[in-house]
Structure formats: structure tokens, C-alpha cells
PDB file of N, CA, C and O in Angstrom:
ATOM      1  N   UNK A   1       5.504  16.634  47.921  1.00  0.00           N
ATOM      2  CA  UNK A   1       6.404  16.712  46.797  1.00  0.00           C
ATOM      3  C   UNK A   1       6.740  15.313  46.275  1.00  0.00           C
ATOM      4  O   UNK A   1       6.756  15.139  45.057  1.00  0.00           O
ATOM      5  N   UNK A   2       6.989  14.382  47.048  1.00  0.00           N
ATOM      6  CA  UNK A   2       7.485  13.150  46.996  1.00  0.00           C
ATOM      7  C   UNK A   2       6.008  12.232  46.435  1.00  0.00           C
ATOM      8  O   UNK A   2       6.125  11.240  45.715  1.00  0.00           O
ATOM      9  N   UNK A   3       5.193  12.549  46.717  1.00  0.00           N
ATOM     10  CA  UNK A   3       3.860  12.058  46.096  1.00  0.00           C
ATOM     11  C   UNK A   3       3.122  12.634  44.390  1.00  0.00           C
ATOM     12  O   UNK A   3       2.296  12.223  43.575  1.00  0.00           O
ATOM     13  N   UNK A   4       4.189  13.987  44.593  1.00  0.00           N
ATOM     14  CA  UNK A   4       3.710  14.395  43.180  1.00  0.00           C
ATOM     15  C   UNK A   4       4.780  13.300  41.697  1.00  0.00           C
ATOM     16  O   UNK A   4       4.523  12.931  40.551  1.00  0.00           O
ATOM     17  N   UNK A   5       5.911  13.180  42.594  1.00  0.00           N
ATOM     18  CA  UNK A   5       7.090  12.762  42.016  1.00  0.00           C
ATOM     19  C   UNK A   5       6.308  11.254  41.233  1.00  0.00           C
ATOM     20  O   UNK A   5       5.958  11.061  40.069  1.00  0.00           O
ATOM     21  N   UNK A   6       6.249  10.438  42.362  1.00  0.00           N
ATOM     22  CA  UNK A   6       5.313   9.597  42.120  1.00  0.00           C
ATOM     23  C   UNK A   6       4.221   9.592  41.153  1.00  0.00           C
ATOM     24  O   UNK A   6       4.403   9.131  40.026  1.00  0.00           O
ATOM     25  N   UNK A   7       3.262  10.004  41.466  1.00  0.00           N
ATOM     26  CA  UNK A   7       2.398  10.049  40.419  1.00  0.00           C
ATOM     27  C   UNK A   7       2.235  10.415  39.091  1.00  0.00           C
ATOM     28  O   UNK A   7       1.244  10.262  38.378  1.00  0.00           O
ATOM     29  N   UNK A   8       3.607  11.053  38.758  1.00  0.00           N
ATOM     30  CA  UNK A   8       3.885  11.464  38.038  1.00  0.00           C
ATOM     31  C   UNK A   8       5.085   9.767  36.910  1.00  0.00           C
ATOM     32  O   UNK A   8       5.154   9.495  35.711  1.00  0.00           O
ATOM     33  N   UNK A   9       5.423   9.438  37.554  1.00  0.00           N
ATOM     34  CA  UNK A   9       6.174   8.261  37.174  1.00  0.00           C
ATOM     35  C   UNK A   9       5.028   7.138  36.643  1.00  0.00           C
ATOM     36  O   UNK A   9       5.078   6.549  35.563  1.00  0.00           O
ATOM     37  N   UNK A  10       3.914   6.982  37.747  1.00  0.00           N
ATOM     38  CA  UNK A  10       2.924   5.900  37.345  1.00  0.00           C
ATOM     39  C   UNK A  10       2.547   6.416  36.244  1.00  0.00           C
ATOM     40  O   UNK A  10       2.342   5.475  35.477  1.00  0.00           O
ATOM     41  N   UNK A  11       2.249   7.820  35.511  1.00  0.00           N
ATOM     42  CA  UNK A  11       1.513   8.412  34.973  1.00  0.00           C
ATOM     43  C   UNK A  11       2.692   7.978  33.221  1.00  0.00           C
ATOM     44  O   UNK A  11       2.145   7.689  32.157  1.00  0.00           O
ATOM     45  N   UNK A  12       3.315   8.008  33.285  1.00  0.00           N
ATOM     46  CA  UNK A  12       4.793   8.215  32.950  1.00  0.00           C
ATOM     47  C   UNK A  12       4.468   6.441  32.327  1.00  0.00           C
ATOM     48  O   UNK A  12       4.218   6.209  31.144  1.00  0.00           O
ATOM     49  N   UNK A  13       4.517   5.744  33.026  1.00  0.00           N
ATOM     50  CA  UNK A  13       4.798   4.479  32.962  1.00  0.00           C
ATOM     51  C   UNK A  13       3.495   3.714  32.155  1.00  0.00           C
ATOM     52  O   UNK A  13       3.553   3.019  31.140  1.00  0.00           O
ATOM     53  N   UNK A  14       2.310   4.088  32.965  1.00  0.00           N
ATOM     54  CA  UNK A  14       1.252   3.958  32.703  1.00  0.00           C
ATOM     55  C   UNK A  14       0.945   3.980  31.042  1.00  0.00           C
ATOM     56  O   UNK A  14       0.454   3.047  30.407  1.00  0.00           O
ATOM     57  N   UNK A  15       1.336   5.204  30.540  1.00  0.00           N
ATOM     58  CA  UNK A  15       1.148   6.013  28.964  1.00  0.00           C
ATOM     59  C   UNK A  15       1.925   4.903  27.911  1.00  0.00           C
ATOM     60  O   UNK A  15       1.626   4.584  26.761  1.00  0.00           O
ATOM     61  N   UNK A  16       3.271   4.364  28.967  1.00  0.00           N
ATOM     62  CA  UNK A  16       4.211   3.274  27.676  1.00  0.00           C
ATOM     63  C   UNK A  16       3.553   2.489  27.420  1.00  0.00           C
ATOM     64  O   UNK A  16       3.192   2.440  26.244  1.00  0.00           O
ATOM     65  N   UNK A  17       3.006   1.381  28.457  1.00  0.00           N
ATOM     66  CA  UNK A  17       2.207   0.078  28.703  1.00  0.00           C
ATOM     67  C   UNK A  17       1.332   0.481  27.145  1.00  0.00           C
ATOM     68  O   UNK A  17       1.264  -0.089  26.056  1.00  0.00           O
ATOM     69  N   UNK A  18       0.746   1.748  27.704  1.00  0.00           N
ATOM     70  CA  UNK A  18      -0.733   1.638  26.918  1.00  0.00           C
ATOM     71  C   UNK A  18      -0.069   1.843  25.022  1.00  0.00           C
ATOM     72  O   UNK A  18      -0.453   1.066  24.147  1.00  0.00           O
ATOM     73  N   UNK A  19       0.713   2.755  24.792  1.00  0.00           N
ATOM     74  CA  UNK A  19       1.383   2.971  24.081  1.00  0.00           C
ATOM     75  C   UNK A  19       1.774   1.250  23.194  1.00  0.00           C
ATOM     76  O   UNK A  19       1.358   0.820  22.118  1.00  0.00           O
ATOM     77  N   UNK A  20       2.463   0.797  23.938  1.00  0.00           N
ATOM     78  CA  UNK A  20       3.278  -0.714  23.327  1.00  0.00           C
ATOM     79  C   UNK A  20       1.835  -1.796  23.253  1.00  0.00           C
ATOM     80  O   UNK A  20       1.453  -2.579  22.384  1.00  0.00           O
ATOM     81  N   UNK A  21       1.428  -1.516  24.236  1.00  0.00           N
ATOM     82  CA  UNK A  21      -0.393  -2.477  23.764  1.00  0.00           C
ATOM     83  C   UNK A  21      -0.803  -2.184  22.954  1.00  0.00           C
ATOM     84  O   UNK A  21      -1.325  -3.118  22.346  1.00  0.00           O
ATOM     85  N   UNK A  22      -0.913  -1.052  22.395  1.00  0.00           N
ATOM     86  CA  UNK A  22      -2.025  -0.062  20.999  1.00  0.00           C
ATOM     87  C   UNK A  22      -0.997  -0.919  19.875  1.00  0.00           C
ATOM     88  O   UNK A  22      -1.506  -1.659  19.033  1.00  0.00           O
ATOM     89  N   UNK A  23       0.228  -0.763  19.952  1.00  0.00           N
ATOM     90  CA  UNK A  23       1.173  -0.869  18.724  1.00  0.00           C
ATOM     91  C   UNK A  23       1.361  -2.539  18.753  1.00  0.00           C
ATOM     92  O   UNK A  23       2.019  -3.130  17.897  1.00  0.00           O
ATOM     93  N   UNK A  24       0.741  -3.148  19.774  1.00  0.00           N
ATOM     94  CA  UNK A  24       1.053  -5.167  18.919  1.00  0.00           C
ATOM     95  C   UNK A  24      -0.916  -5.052  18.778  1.00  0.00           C
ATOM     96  O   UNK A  24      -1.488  -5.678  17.886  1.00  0.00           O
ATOM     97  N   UNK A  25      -1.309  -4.616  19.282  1.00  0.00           N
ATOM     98  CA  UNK A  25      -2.299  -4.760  18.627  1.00  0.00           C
ATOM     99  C   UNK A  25      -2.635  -4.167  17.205  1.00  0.00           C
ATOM    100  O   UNK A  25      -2.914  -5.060  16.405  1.00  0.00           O
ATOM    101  N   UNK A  26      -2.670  -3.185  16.804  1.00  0.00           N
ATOM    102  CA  UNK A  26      -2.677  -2.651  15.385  1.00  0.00           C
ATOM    103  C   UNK A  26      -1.633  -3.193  14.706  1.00  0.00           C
ATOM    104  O   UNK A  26      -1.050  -2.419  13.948  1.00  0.00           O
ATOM    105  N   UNK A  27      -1.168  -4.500  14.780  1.00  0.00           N
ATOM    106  CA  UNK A  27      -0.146  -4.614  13.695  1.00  0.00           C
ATOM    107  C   UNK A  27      -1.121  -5.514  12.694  1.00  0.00           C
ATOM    108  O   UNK A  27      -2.209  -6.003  13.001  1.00  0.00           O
ATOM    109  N   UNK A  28      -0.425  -5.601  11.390  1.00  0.00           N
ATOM    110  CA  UNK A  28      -1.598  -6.141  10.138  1.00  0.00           C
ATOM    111  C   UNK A  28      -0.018  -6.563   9.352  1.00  0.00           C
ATOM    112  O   UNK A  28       1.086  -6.042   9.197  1.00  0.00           O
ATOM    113  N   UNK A  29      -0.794  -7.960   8.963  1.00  0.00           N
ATOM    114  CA  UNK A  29       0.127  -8.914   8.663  1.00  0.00           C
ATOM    115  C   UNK A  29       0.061  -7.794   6.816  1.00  0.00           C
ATOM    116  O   UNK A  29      -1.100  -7.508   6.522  1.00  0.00           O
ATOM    117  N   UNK A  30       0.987  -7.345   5.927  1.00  0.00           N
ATOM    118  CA  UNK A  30       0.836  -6.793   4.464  1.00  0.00           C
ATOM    119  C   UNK A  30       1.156  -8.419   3.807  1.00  0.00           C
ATOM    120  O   UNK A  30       1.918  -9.244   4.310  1.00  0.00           O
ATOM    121  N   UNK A  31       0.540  -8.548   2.859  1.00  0.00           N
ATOM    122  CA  UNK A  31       1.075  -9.547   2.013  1.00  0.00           C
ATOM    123  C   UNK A  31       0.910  -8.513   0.304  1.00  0.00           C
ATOM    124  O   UNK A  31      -0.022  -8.013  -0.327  1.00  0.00           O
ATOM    125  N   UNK A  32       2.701  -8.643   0.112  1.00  0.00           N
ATOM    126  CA  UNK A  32       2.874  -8.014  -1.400  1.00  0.00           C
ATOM    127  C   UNK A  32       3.621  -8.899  -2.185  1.00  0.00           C
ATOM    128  O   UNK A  32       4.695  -9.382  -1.827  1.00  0.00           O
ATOM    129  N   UNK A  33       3.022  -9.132  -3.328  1.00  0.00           N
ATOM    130  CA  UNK A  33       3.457  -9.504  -4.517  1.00  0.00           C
ATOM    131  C   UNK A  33       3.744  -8.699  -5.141  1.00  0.00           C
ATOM    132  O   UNK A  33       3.096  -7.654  -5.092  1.00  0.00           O
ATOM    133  N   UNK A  34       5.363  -8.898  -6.411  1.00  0.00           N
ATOM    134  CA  UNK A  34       5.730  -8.204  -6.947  1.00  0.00           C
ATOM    135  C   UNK A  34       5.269  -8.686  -8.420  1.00  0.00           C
ATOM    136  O   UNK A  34       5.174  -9.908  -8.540  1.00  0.00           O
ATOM    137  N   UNK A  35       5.030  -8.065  -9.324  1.00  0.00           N
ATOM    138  CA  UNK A  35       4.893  -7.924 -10.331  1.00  0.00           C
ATOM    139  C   UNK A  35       5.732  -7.375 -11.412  1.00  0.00           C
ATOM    140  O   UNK A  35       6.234  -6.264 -11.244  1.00  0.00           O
ATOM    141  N   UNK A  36       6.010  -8.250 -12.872  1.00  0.00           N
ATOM    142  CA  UNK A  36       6.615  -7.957 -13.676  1.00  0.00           C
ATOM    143  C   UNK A  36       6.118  -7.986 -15.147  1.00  0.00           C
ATOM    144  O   UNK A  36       4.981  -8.350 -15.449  1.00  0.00           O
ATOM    145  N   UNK A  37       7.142  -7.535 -16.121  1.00  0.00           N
ATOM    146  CA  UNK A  37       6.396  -7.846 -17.392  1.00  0.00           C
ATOM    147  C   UNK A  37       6.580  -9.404 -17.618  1.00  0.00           C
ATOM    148  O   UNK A  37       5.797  -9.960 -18.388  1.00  0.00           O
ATOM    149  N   UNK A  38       7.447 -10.044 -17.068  1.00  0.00           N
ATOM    150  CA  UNK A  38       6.919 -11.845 -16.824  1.00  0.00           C
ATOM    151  C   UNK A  38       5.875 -11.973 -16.402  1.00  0.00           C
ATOM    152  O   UNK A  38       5.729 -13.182 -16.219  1.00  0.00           O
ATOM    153  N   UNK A  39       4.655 -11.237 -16.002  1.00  0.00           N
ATOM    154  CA  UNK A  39       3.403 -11.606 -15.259  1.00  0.00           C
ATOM    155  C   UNK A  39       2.703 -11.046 -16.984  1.00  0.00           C
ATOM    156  O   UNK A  39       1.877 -11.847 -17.420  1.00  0.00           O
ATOM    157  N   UNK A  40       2.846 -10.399 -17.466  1.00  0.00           N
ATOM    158  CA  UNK A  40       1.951  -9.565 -18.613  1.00  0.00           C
ATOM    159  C   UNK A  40       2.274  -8.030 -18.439  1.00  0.00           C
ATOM    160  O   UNK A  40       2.210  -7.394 -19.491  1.00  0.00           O
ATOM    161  N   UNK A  41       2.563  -7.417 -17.466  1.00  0.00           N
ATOM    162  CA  UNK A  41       2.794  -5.766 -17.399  1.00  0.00           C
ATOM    163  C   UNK A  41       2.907  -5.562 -19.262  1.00  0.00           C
ATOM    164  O   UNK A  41       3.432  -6.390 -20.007  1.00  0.00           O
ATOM    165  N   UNK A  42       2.401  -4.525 -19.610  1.00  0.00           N
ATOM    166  CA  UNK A  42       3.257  -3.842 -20.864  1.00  0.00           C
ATOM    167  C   UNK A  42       4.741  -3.232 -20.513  1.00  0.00           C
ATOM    168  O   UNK A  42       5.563  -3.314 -21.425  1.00  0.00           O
ATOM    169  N   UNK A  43       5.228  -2.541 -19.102  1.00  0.00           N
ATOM    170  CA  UNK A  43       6.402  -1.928 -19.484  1.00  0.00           C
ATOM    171  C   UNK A  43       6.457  -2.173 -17.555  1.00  0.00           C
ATOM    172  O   UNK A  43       5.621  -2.227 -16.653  1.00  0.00           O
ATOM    173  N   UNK A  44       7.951  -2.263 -17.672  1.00  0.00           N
ATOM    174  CA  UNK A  44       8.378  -2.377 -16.197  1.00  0.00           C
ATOM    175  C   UNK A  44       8.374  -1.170 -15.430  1.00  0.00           C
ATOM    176  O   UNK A  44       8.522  -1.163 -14.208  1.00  0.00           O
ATOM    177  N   UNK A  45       8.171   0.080 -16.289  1.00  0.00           N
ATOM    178  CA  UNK A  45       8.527   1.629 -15.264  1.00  0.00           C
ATOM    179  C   UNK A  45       7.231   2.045 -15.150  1.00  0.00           C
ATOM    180  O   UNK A  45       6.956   2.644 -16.189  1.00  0.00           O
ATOM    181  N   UNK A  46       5.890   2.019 -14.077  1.00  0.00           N
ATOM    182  CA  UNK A  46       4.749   2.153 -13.658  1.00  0.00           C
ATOM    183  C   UNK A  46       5.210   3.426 -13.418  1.00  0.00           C
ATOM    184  O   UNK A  46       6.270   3.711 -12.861  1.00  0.00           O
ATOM    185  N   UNK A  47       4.238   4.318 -13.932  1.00  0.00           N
ATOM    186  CA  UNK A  47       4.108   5.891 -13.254  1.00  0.00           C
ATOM    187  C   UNK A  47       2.971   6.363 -12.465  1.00  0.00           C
ATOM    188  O   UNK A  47       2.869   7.508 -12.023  1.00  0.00           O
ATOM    189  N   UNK A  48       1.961   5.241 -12.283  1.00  0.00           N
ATOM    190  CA  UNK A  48       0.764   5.349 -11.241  1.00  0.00           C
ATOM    191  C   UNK A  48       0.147   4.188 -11.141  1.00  0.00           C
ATOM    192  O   UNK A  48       0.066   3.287 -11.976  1.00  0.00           O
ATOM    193  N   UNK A  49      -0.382   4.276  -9.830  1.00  0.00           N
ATOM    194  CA  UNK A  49      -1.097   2.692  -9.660  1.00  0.00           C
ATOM    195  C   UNK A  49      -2.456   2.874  -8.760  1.00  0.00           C
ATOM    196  O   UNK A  49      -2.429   3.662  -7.814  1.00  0.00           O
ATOM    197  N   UNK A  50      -3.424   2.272  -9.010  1.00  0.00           N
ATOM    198  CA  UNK A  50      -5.075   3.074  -8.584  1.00  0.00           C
ATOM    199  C   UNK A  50      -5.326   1.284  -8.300  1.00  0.00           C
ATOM    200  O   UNK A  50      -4.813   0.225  -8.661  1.00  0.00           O
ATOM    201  N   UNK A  51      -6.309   1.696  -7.534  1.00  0.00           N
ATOM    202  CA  UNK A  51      -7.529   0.208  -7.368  1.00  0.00           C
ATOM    203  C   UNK A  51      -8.834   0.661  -6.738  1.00  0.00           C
ATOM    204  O   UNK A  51      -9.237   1.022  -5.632  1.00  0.00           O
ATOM    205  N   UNK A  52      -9.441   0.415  -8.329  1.00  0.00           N
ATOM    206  CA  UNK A  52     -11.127   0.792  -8.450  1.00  0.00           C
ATOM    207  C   UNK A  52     -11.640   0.060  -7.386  1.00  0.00           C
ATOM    208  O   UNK A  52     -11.043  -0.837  -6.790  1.00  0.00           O
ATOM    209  N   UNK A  53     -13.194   0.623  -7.077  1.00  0.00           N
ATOM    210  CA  UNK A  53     -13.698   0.097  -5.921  1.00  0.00           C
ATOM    211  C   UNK A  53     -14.755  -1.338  -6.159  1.00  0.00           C
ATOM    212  O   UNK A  53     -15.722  -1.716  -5.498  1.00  0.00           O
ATOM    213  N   UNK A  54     -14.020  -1.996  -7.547  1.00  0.00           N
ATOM    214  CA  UNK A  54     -14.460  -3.566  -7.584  1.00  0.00           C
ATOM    215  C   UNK A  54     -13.057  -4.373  -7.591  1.00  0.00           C
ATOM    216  O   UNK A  54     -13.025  -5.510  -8.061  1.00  0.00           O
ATOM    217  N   UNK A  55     -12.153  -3.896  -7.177  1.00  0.00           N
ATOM    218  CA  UNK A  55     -10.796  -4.348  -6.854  1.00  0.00           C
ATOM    219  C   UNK A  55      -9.545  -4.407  -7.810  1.00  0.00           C
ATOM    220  O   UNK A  55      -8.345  -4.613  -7.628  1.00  0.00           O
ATOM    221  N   UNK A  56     -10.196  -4.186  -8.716  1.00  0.00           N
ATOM    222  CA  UNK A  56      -9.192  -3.984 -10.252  1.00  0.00           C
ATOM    223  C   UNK A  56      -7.880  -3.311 -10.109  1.00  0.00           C
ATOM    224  O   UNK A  56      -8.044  -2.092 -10.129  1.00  0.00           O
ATOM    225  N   UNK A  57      -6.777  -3.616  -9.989  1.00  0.00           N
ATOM    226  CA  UNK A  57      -5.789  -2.861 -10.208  1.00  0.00           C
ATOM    227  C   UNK A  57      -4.982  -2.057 -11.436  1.00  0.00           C
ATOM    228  O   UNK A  57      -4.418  -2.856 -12.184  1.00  0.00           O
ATOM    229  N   UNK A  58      -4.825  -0.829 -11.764  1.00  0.00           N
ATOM    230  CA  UNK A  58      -4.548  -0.013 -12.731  1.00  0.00           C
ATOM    231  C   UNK A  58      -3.428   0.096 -12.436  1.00  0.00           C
ATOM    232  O   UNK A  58      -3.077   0.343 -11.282  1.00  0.00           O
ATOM    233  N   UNK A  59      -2.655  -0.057 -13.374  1.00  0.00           N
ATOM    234  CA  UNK A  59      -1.361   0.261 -13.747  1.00  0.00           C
ATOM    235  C   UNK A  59      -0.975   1.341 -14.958  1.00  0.00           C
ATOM    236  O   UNK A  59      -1.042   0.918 -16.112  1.00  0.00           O
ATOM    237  N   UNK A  60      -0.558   2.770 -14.720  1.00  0.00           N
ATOM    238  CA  UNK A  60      -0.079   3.461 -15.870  1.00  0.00           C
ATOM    239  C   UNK A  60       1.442   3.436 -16.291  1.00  0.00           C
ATOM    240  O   UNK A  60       2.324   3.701 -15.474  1.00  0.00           O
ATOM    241  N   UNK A  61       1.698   3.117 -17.555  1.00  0.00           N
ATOM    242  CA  UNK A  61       2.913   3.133 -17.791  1.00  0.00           C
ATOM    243  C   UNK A  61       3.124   3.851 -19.370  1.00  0.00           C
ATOM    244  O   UNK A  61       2.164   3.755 -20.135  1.00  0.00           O
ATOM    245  N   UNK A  62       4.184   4.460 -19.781  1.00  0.00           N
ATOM    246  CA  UNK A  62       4.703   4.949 -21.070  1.00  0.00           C
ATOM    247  C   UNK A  62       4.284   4.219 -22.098  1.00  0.00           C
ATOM    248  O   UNK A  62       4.202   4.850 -23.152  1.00  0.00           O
ATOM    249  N   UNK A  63       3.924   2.828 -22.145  1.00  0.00           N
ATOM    250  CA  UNK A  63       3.528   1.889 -23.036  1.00  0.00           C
ATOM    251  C   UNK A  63       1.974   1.592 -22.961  1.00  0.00           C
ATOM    252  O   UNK A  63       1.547   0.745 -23.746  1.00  0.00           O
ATOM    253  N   UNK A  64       0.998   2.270 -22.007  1.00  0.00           N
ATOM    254  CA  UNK A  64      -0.278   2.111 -22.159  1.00  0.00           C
ATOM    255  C   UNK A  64      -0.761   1.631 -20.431  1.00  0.00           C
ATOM    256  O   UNK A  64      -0.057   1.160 -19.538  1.00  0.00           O
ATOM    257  N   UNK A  65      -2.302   1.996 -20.439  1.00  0.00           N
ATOM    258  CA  UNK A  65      -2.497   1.500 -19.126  1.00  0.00           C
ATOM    259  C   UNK A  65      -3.178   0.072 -19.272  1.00  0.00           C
ATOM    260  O   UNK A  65      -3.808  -0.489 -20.168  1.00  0.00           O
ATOM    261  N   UNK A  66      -2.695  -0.321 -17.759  1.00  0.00           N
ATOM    262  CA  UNK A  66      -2.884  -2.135 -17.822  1.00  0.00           C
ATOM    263  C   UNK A  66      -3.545  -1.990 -16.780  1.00  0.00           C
ATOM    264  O   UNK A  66      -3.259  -1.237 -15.849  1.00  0.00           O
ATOM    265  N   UNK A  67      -4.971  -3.082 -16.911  1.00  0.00           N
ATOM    266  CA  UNK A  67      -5.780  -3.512 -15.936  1.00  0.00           C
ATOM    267  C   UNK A  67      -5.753  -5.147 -15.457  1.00  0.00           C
ATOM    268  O   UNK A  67      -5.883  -6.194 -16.091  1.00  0.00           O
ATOM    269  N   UNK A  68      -5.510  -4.831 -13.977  1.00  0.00           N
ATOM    270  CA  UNK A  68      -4.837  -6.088 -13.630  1.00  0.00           C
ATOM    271  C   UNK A  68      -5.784  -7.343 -12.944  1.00  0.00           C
ATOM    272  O   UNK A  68      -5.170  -7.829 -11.994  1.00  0.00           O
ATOM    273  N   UNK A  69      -6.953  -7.919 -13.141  1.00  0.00           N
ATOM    274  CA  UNK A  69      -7.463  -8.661 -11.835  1.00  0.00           C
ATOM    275  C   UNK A  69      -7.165  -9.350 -11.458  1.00  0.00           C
ATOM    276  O   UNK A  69      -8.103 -10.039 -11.059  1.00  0.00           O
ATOM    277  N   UNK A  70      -5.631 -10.028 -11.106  1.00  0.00           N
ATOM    278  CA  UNK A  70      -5.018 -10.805  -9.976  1.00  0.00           C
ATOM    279  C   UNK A  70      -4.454 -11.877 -10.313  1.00  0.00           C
ATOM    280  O   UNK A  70      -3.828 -12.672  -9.612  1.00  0.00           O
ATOM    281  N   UNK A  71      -4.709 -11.897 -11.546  1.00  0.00           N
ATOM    282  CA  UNK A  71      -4.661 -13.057 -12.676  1.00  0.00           C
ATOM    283  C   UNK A  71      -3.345 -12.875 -14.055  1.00  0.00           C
ATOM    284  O   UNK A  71      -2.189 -13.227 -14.292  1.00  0.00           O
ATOM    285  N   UNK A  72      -4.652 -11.955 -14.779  1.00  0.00           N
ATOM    286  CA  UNK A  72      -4.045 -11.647 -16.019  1.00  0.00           C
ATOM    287  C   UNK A  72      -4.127 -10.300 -16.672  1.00  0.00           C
ATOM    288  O   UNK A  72      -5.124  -9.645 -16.369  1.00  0.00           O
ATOM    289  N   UNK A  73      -3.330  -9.790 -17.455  1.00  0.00           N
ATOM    290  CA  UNK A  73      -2.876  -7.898 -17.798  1.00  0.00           C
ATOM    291  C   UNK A  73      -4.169  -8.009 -18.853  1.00  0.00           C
ATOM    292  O   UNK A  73      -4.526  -9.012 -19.472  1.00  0.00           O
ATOM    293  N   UNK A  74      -4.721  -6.763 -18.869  1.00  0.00           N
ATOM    294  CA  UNK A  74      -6.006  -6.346 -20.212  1.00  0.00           C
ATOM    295  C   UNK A  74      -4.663  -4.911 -20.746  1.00  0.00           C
ATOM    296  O   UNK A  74      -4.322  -3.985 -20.009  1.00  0.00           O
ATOM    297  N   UNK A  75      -4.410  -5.033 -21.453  1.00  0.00           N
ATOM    298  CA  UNK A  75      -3.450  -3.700 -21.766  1.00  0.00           C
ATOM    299  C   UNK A  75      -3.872  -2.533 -22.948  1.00  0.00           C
ATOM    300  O   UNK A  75      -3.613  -2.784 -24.125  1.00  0.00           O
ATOM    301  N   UNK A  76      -4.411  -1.487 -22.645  1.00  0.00           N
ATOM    302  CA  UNK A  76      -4.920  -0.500 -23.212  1.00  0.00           C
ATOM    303  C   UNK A  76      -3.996   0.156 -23.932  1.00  0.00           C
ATOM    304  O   UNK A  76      -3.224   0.417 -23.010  1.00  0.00           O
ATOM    305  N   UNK A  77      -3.406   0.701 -25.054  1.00  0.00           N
ATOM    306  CA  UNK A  77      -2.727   1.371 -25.331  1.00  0.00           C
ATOM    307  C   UNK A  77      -3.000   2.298 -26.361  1.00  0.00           C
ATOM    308  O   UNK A  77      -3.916   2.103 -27.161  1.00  0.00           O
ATOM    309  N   UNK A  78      -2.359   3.174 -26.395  1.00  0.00           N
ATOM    310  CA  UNK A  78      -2.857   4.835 -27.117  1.00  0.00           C
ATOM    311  C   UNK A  78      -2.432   4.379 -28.890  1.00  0.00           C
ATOM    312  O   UNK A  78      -1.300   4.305 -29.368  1.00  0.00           O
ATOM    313  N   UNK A  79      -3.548   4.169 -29.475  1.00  0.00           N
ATOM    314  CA  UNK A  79      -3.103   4.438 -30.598  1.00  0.00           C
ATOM    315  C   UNK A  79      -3.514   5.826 -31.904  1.00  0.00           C
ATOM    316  O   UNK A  79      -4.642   6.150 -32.273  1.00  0.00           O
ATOM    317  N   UNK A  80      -2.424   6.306 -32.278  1.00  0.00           N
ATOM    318  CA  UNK A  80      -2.062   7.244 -33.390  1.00  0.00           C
ATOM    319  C   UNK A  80      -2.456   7.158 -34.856  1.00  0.00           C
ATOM    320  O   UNK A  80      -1.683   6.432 -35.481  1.00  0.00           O
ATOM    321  N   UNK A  81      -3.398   7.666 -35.562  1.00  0.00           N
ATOM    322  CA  UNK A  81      -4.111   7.492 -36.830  1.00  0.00           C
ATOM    323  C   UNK A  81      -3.809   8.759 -37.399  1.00  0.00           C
ATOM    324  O   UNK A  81      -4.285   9.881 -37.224  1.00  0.00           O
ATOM    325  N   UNK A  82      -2.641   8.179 -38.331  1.00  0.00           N
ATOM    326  CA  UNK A  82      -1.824   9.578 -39.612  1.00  0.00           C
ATOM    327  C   UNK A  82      -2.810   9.530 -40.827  1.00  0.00           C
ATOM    328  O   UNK A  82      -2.957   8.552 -41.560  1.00  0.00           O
ATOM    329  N   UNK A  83      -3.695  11.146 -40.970  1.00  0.00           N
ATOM    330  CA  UNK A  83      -4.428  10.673 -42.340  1.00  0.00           C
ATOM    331  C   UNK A  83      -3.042  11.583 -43.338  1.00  0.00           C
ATOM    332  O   UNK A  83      -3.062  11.576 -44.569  1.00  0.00           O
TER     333      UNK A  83
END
């Protein structure tokens, strides 16, 4: 009984170790920049944000969508033709 108790503790103990090793190892440094319409945005209230698989960041907003490469805004916007 006293041996199950045991092994049961190493077992116990064993799982944290491995547990707290997994978690400093998988840590990943995030580096975020914030972005504004001081950078170029067209409008400060983003309602979706995508990044194509050549790294481009998309920004949708009420004022048109903006394509971002890390730099400077390309800003697309919807325009309306009354005949």
C-alpha cells in the first residue's frame, strides 16, 4: 500500500517537472507594433485583419481596405458612380 502511495507521488511529481519544462520551453518572444492613422491607416476602427501568404497585411475598415507592407498604407476604397 505504502509503495503504491509512493509511486503514485513520483508519478504526480514527475508530470509537473515535465509540465513546467514544456511551458519555458515553448515560450516565443511576440513582438507587436501598434498602428495608427499617424502611420497611413484610412480609419482607426479595423473590422478585419488577414496576412496573405507573401506577408502583406490587410486591413478592413468602413473607409476602405488598406494594404500594409511594413512600411507604407496602399488604401483601396469603394467608389460610387451616380449616372
Amino acid at each position: 500500500m505504502c509503495s503504491n502511495i509512493l509511486i503514485f507521488w513520483k508519478a504526480i511529481i514527475f508530470i509537473l517537472i515535465i509540465g513546467f519544462y514544456q511551458n519555458l520551453i515553448s515560450q516565443n518572444s511576440i513582438i507587436f507594433d501598434q498602428i495608427s492613422t499617424k502611420d497611413g491607416l484610412s480609419q482607426g476602427d479595423v473590422n478585419s485583419i488577414y496576412q496573405d501568404n507573401k506577408g502583406f497585411m490587410w486591413f478592413g475598415t468602413h473607409d476602405g481596405l488598406n494594404k500594409y507592407n511594413g512600411y507604407v498604407f496602399l488604401i483601396t476604397q469603394k467608389v460610387l458612380i451616380v449616372i
